[in-house]
Each structure stands twice: as C-alpha cells, then as structure tokens.
MIMI-630744 format. One record per residue: residue number from 1; x, y, z of N, C-alpha, C in turn; residue in three letters. Coordinates in steps of 0.05 Angstrom, whole numbers, plus 5000, padded with zeros to 4 digits. Example, Ala and Ser with C-alpha at 12.3 -4.5 7.8 and 13.67 -1.06 7.14 Angstrom:
2
num: 1; n.x: 5264; n.y: 4886; n.z: 5156; ca.x: 5246; ca.y: 4910; ca.z: 5156; c.x: 5264; c.y: 4934; c.z: 5156; residuo: ALA
num: 2; n.x: 5257; n.y: 4955; n.z: 5142; ca.x: 5273; ca.y: 4979; ca.z: 5143; c.x: 5258; c.y: 5001; c.z: 5157; residuo: SER
//
This chain:
143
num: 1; n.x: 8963; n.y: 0737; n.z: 1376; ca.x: 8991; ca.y: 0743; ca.z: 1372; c.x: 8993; c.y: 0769; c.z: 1356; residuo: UNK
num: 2; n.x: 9008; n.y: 0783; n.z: 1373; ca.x: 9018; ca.y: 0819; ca.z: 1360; c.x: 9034; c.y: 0815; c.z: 1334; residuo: UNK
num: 3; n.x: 9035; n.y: 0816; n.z: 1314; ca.x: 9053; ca.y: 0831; ca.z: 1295; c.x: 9057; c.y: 0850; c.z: 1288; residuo: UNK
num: 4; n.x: 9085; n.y: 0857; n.z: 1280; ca.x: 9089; ca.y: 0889; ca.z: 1282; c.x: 9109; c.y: 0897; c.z: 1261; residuo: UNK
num: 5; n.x: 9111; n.y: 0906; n.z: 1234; ca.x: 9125; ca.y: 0903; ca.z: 1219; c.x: 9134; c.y: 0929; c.z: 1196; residuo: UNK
num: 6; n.x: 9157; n.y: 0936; n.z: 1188; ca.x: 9156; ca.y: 0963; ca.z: 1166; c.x: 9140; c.y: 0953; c.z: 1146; residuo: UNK
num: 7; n.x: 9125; n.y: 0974; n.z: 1140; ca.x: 9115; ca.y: 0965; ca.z: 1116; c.x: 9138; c.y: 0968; c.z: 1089; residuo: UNK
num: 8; n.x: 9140; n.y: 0950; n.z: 1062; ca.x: 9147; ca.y: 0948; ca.z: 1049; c.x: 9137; c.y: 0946; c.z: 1025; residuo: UNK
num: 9; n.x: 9103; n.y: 0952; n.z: 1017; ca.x: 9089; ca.y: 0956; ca.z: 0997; c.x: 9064; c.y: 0974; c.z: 1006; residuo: UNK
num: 10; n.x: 9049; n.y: 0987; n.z: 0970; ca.x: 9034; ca.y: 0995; ca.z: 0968; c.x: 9005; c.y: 0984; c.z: 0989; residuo: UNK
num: 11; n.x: 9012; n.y: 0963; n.z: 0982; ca.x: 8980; ca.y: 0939; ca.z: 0994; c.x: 8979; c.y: 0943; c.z: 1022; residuo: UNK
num: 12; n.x: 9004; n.y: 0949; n.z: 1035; ca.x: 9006; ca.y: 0952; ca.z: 1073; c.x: 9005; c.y: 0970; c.z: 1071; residuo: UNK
num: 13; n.x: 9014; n.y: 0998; n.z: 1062; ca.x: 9012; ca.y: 1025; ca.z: 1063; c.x: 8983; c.y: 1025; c.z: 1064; residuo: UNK
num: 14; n.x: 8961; n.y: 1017; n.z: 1041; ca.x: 8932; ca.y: 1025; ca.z: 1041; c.x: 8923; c.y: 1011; c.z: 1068; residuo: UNK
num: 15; n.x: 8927; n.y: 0985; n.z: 1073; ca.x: 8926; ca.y: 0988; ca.z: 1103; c.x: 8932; c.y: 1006; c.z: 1124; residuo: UNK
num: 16; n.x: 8951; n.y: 1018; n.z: 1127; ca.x: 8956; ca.y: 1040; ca.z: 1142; c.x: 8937; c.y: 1055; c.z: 1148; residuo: UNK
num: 17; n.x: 8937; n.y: 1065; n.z: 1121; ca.x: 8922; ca.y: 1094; ca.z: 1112; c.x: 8893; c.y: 1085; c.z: 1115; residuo: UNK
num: 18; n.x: 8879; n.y: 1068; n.z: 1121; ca.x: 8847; ca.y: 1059; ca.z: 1124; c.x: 8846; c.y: 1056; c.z: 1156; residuo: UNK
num: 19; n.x: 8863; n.y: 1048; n.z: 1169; ca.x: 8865; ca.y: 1050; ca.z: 1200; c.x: 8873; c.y: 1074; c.z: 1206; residuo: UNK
num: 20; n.x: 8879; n.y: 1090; n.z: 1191; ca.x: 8886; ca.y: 1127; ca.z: 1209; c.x: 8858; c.y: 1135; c.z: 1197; residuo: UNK
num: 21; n.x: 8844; n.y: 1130; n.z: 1173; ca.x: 8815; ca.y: 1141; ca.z: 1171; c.x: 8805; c.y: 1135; c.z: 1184; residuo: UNK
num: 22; n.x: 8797; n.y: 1111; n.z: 1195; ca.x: 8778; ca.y: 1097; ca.z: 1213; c.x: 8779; c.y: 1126; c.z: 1245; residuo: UNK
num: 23; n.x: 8814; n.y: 1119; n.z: 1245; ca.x: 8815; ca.y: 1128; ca.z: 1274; c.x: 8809; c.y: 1155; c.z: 1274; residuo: UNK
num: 24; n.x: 8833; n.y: 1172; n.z: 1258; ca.x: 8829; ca.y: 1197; ca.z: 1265; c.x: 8802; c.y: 1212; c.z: 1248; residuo: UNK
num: 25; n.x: 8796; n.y: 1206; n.z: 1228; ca.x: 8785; ca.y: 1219; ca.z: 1208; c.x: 8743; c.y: 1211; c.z: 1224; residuo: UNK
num: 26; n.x: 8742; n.y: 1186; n.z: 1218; ca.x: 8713; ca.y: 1174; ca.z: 1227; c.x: 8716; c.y: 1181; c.z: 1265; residuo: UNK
num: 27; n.x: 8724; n.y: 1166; n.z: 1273; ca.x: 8729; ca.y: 1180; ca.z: 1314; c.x: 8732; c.y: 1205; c.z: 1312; residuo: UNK
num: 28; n.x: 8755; n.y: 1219; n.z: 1318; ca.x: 8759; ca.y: 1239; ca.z: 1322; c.x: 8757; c.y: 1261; c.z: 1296; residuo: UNK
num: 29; n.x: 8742; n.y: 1254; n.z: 1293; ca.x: 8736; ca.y: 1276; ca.z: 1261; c.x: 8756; c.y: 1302; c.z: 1254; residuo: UNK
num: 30; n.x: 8780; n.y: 1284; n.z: 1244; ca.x: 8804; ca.y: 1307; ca.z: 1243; c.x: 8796; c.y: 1303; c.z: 1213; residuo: UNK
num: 31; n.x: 8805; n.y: 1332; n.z: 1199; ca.x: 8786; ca.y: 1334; ca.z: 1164; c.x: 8811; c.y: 1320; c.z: 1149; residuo: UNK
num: 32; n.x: 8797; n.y: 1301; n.z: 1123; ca.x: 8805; ca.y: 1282; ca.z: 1108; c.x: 8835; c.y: 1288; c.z: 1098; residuo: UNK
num: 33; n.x: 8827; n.y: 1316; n.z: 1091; ca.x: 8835; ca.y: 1324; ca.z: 1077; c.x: 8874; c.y: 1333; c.z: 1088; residuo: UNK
num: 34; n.x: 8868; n.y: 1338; n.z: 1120; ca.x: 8903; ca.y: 1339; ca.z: 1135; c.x: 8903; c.y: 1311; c.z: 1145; residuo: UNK
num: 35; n.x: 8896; n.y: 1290; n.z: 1138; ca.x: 8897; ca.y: 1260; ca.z: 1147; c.x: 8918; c.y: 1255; c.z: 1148; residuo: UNK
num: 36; n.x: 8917; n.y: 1249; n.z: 1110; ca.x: 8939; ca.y: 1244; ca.z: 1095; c.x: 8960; c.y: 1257; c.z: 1081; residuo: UNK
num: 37; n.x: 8990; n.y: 1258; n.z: 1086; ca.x: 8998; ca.y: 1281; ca.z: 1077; c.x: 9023; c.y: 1279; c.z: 1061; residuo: UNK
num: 38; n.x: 9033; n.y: 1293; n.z: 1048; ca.x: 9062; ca.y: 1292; ca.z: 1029; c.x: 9083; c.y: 1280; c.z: 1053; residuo: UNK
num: 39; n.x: 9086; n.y: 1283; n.z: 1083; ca.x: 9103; ca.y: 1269; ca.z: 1093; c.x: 9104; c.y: 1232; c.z: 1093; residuo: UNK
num: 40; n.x: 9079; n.y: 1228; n.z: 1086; ca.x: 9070; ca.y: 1197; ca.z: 1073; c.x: 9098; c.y: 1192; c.z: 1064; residuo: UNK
num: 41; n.x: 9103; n.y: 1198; n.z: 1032; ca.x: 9117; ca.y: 1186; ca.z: 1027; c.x: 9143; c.y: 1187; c.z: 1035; residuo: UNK
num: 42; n.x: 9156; n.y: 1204; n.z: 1054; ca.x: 9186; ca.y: 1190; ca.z: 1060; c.x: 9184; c.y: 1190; c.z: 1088; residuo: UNK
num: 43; n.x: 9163; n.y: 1176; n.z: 1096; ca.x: 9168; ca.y: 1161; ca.z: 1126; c.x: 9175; c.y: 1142; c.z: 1125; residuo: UNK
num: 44; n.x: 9181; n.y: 1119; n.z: 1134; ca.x: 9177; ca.y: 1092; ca.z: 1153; c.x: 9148; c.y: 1094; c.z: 1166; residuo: UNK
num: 45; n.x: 9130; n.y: 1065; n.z: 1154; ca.x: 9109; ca.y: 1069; ca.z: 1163; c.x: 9108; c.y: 1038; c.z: 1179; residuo: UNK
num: 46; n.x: 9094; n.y: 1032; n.z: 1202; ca.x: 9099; ca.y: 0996; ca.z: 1207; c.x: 9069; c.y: 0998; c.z: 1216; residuo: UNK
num: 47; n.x: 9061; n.y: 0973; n.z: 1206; ca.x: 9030; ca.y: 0963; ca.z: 1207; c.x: 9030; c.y: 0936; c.z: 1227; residuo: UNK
num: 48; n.x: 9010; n.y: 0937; n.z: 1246; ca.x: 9010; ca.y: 0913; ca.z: 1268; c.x: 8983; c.y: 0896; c.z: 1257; residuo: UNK
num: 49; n.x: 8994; n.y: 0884; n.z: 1260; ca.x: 8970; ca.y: 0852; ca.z: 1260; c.x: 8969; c.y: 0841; c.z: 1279; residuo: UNK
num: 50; n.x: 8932; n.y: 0829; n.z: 1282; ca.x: 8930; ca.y: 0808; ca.z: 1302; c.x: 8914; c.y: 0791; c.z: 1292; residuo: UNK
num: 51; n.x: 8930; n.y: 0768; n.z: 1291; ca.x: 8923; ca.y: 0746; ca.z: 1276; c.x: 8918; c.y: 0738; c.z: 1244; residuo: UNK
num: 52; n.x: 8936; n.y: 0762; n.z: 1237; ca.x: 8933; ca.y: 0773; ca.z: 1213; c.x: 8918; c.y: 0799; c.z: 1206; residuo: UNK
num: 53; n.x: 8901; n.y: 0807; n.z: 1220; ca.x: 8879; ca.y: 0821; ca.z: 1216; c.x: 8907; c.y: 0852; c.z: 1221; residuo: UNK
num: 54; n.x: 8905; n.y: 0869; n.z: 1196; ca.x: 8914; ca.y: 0897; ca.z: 1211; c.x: 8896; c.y: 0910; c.z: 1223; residuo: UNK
num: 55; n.x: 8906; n.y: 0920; n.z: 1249; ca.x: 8889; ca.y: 0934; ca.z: 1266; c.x: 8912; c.y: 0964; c.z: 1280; residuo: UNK
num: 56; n.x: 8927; n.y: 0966; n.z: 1276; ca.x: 8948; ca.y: 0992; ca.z: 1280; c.x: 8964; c.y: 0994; c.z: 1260; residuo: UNK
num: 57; n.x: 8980; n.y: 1021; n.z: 1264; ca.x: 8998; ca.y: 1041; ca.z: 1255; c.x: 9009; c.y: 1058; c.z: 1263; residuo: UNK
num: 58; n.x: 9029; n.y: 1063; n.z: 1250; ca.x: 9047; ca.y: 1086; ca.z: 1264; c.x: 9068; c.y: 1099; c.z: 1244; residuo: UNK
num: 59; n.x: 9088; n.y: 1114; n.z: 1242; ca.x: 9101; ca.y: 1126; ca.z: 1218; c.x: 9118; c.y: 1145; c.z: 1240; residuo: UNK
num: 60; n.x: 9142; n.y: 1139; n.z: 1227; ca.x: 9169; ca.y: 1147; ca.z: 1233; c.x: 9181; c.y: 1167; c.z: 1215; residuo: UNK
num: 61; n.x: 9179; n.y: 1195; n.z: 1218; ca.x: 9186; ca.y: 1211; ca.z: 1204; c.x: 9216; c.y: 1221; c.z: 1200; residuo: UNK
num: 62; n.x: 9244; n.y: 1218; n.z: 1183; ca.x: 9268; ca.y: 1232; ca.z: 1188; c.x: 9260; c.y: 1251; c.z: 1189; residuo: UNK
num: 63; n.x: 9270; n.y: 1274; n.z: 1203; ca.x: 9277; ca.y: 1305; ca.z: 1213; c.x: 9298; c.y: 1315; c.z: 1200; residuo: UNK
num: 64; n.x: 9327; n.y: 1307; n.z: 1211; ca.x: 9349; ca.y: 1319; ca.z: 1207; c.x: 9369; c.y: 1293; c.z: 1214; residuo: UNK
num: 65; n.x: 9389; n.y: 1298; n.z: 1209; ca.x: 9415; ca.y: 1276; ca.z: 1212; c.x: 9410; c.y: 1275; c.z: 1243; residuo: UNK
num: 66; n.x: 9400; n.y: 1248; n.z: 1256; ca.x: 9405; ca.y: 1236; ca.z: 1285; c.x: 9379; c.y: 1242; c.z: 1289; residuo: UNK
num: 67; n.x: 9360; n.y: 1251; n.z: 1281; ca.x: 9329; ca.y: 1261; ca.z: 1298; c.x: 9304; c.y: 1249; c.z: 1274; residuo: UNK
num: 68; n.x: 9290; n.y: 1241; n.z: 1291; ca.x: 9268; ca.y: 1229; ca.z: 1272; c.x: 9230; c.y: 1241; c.z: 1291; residuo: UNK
num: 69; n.x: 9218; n.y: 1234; n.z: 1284; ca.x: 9193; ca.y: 1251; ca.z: 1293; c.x: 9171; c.y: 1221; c.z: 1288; residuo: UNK
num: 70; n.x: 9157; n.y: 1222; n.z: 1312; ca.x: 9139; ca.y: 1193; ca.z: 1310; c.x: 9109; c.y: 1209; c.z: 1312; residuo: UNK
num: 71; n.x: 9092; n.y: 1195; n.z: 1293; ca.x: 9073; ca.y: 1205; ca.z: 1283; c.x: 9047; c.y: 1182; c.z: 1274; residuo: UNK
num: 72; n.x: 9019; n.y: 1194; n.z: 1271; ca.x: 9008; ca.y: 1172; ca.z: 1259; c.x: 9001; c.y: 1156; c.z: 1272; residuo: UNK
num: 73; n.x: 8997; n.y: 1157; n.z: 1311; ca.x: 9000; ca.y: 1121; ca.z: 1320; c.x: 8967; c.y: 1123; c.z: 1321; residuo: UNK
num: 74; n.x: 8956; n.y: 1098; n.z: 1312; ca.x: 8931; ca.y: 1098; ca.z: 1312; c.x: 8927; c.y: 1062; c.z: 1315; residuo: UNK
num: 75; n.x: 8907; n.y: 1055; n.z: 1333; ca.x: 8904; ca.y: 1031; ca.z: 1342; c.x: 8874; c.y: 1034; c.z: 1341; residuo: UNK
num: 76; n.x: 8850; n.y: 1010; n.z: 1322; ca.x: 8824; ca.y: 1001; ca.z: 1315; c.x: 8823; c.y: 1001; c.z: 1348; residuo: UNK
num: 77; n.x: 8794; n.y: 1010; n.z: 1356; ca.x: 8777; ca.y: 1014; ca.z: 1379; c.x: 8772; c.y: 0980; c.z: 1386; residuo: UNK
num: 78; n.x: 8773; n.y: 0965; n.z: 1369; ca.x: 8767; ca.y: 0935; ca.z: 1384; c.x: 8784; c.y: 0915; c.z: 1396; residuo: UNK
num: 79; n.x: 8816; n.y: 0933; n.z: 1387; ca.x: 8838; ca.y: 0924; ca.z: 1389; c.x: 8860; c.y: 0947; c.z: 1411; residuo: UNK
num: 80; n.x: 8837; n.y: 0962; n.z: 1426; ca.x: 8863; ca.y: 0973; ca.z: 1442; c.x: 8866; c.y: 0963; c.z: 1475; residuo: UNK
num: 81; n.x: 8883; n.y: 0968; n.z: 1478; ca.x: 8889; ca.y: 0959; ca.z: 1513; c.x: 8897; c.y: 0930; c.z: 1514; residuo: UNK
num: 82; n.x: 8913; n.y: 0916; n.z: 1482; ca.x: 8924; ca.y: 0890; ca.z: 1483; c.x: 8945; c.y: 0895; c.z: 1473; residuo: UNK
num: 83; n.x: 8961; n.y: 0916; n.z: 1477; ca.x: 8994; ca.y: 0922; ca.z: 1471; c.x: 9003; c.y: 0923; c.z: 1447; residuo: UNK
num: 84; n.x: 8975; n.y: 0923; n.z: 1430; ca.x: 8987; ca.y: 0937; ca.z: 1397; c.x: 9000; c.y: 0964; c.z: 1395; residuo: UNK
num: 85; n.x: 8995; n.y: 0984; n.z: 1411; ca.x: 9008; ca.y: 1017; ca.z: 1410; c.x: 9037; c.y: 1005; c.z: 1419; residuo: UNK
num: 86; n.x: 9040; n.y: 0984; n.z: 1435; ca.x: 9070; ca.y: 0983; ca.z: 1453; c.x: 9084; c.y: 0975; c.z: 1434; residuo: UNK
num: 87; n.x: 9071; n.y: 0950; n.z: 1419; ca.x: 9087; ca.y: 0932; ca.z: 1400; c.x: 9096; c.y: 0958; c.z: 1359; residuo: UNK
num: 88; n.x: 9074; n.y: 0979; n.z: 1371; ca.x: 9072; ca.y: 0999; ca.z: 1347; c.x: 9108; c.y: 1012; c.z: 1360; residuo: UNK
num: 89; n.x: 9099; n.y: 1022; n.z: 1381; ca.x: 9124; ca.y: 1036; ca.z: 1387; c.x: 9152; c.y: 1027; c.z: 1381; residuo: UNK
num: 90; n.x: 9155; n.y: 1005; n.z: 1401; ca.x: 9169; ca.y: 0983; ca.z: 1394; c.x: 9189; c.y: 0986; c.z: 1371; residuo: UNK
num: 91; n.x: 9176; n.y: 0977; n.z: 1353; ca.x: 9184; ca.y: 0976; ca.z: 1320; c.x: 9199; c.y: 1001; c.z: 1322; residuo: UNK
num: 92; n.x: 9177; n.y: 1027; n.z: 1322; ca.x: 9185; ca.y: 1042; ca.z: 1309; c.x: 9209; c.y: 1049; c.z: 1320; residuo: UNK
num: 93; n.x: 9218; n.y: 1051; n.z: 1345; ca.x: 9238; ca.y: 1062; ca.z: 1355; c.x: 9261; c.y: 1046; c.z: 1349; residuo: UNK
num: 94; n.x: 9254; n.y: 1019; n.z: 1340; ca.x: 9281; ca.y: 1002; ca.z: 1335; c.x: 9281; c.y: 1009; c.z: 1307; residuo: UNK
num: 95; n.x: 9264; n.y: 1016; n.z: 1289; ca.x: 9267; ca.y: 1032; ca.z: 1262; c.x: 9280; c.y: 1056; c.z: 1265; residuo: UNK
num: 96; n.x: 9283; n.y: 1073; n.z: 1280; ca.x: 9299; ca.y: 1096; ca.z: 1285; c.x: 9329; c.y: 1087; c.z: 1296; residuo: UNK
num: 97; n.x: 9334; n.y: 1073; n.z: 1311; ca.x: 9355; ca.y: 1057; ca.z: 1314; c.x: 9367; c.y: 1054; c.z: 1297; residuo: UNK
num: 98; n.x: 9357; n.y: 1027; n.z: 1282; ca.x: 9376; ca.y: 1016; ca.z: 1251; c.x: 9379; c.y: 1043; c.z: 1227; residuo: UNK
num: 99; n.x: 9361; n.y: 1064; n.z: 1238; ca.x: 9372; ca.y: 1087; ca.z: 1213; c.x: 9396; c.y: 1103; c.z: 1224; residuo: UNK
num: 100; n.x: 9405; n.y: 1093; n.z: 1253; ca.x: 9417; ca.y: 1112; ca.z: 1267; c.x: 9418; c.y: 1136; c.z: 1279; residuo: UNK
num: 101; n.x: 9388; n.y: 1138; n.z: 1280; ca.x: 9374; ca.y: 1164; ca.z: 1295; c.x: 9383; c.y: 1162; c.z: 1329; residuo: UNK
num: 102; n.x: 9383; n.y: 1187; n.z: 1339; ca.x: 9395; ca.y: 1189; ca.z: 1365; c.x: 9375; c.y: 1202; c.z: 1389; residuo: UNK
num: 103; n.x: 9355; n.y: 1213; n.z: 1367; ca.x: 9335; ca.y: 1222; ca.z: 1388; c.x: 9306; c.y: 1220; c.z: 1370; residuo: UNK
num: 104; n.x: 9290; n.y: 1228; n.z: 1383; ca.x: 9253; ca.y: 1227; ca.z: 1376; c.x: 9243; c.y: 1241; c.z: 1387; residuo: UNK
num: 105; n.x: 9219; n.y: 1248; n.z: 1374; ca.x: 9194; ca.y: 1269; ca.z: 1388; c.x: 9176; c.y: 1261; c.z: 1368; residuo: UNK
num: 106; n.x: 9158; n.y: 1277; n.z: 1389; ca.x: 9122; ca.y: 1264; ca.z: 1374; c.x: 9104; c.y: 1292; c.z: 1382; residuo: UNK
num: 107; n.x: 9080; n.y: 1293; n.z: 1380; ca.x: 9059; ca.y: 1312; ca.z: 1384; c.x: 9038; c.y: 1292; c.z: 1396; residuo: UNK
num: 108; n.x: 9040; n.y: 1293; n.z: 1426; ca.x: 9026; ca.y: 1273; ca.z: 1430; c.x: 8998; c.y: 1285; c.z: 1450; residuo: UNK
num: 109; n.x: 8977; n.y: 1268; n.z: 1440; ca.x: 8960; ca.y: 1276; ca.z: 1456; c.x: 8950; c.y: 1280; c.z: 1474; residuo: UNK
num: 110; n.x: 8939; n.y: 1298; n.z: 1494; ca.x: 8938; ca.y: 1300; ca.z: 1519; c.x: 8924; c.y: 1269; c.z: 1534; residuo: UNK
num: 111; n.x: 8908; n.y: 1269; n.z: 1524; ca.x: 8901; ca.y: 1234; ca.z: 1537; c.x: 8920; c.y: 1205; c.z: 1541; residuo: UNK
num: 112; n.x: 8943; n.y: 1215; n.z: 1515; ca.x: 8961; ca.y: 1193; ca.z: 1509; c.x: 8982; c.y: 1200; c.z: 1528; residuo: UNK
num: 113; n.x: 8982; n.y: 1225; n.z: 1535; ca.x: 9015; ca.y: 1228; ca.z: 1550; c.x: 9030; c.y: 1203; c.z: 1565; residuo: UNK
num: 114; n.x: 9014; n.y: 1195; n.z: 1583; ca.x: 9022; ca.y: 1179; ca.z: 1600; c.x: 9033; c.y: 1145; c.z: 1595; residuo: UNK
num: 115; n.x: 9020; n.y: 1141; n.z: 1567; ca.x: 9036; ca.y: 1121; ca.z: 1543; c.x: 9047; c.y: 1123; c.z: 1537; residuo: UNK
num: 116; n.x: 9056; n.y: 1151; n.z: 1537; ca.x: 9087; ca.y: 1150; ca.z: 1514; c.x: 9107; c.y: 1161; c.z: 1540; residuo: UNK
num: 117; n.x: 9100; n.y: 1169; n.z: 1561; ca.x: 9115; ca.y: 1168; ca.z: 1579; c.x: 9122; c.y: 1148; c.z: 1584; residuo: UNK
num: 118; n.x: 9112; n.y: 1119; n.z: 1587; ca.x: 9123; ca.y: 1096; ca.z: 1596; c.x: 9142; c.y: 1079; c.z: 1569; residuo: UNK
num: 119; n.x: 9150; n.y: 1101; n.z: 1539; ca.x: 9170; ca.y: 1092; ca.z: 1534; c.x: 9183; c.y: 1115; c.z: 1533; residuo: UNK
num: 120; n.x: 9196; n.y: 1136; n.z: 1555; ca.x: 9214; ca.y: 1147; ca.z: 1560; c.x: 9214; c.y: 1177; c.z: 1546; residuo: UNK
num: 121; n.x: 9194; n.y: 1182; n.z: 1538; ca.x: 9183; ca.y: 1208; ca.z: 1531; c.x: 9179; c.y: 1224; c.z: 1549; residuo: UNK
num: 122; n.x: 9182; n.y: 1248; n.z: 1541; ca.x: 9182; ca.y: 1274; ca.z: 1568; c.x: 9168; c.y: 1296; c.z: 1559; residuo: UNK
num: 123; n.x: 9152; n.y: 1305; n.z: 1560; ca.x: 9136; ca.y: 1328; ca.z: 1550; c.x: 9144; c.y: 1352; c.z: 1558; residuo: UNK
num: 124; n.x: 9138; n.y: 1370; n.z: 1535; ca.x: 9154; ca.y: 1395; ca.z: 1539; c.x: 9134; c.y: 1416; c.z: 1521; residuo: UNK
num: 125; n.x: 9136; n.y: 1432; n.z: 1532; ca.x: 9127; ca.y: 1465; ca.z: 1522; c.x: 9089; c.y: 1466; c.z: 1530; residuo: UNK
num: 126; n.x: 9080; n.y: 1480; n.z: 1521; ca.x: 9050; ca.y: 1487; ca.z: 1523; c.x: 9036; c.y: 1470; c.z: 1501; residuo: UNK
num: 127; n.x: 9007; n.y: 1473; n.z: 1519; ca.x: 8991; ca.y: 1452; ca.z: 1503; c.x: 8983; c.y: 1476; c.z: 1479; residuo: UNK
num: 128; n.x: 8983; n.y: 1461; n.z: 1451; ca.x: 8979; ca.y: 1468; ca.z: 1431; c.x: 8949; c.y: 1447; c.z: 1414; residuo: UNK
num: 129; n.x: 8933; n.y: 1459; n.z: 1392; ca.x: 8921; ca.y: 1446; ca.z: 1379; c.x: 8938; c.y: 1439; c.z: 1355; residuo: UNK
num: 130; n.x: 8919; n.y: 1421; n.z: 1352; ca.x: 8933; ca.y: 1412; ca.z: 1324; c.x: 8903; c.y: 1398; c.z: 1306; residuo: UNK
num: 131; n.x: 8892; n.y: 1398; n.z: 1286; ca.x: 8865; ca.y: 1391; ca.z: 1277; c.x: 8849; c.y: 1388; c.z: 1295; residuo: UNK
num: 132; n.x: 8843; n.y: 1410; n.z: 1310; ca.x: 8828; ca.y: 1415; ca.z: 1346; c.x: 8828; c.y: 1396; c.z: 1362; residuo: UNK
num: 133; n.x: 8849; n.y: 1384; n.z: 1368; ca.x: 8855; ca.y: 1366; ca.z: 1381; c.x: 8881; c.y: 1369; c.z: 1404; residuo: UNK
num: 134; n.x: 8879; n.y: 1382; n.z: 1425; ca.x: 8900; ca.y: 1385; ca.z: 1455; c.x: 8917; c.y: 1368; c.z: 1448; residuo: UNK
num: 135; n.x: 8945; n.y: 1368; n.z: 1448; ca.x: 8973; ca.y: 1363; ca.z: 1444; c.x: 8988; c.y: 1377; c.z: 1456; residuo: UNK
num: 136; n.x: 9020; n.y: 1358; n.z: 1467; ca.x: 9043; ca.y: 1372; ca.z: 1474; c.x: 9059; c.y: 1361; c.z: 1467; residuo: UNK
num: 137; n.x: 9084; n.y: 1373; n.z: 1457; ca.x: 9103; ca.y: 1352; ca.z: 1448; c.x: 9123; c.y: 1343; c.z: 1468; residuo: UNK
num: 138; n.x: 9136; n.y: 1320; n.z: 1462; ca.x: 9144; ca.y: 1305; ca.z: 1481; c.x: 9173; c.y: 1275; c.z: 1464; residuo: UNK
num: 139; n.x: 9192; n.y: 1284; n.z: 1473; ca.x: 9215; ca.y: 1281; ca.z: 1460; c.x: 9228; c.y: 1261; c.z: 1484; residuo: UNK
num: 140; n.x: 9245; n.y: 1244; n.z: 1471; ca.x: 9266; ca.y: 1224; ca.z: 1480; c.x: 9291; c.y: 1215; c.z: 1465; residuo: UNK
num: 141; n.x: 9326; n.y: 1213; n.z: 1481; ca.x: 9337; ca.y: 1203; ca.z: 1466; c.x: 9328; c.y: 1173; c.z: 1466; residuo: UNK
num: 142; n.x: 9349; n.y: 1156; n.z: 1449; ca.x: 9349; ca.y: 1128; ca.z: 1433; c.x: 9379; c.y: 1117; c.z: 1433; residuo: UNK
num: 143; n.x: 9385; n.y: 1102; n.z: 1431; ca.x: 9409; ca.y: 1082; ca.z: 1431; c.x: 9407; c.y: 1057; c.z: 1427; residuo: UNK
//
C-alpha cells in the first residue's frame, strides 16, 4: 500500500533528503553539493511510503501568486514502476491546488517526459542541461 503525504517535520524532511541522495547524488552522480538547496526550505515537500518504508519524494516549489514549480521527484530503484512517482505527483498537484496555484512546471528529464506527460504536462523549449543531465521544461494548468 502507497502512502503519500506533506511532510510536516524535520524527521520526514531527512527522509526526503536521503532518498534524493540515494537517487540523484549516488545514481546519477549530480554533485552533493547542488542536491540540496536554499529552495528546501520554502517548498512543500511530500514523502511516499510503502508499507511504511519511505521510498519517494517530491517538492512543490511557490513561484509567483497562481504558479508553483515541481521539483525533486525521486523514487528508490527497488520501488519504481509500482505507482509511487504517480501517487508522488498526485499529492503534489493537489498540494498546489489547496494553495490555490493555477498552473505548474517542472524541468523534466528527457527519459521522464513521457510520465509527466500522462499527468497533463507539455514540454516546451530546447533541451537544456542541468547538473549534466538532458532536460526540458514542461508546464500544465491545475484546477
């Protein structure tokens, strides 16, 4: 069973932050050091469990009045392709909702496109790096 929840303390946050090392930092060797960043603290961050066990994340960045920026999605290698990224999204977009956000965008990865297309994302502009890693961004309204 998926759980999927805002975090509301320090203790889930270090969860977070040990599943984006795992992912991005140990996998994809993006440096430690742009892992973690001053946008940390005024995101919305929501941590998924299975079976208690956290195994995803994700973080909901405000932008500007009505626009928020989704960031951070990272799902443990033993735990993907069982609808923890969906149940990550999920959240977050109903977290942008209840803040009254009206639209979203992300930097999403060229491999991921086609996931975040299937929640209503549309990619736009040229592929860019980002910690040498192929990205395009890719934006949706919300209601």
């Amino acid at each position: 069973m998926i759980g999927c929840d805002v975090v509301t303390n320090q203790e889930e946050f270090t969860h977070c932050a040990a599943i984006r090392i795992e992912v991005f930092v140990d996998e994809q060797h993006v440096p430690a050091e742009e892992e973690l960043d001053d946008l940390d603290a005024v995101s919305v961050h929501v941590l998924a469990r299975v079976d208690g066990e956290p195994v995803g994340t994700g973080r909901l960045i405000p932008v500007d009045d009505g626009h928020g920026k989704i960031g951070r999605m990272a799902v443990r290698s033993a735990f993907r392709g069982r609808g923890v990224g969906a149940a990550i999204m999920e959240r977050l977009m109903d977290a942008a909702r209840e803040r009254g956000m009206q639209s979203l965008s992300l930097s999403a990865q060229l491999h991921a496109l086609g996931f975040y297309e299937r929640f209503g994302f549309v990619a736009h502009g040229d592929v860019f790096h980002e910690a040498g890693i192929e990205h395009r961004e890719m934006e949706r309204a919300i209601r």
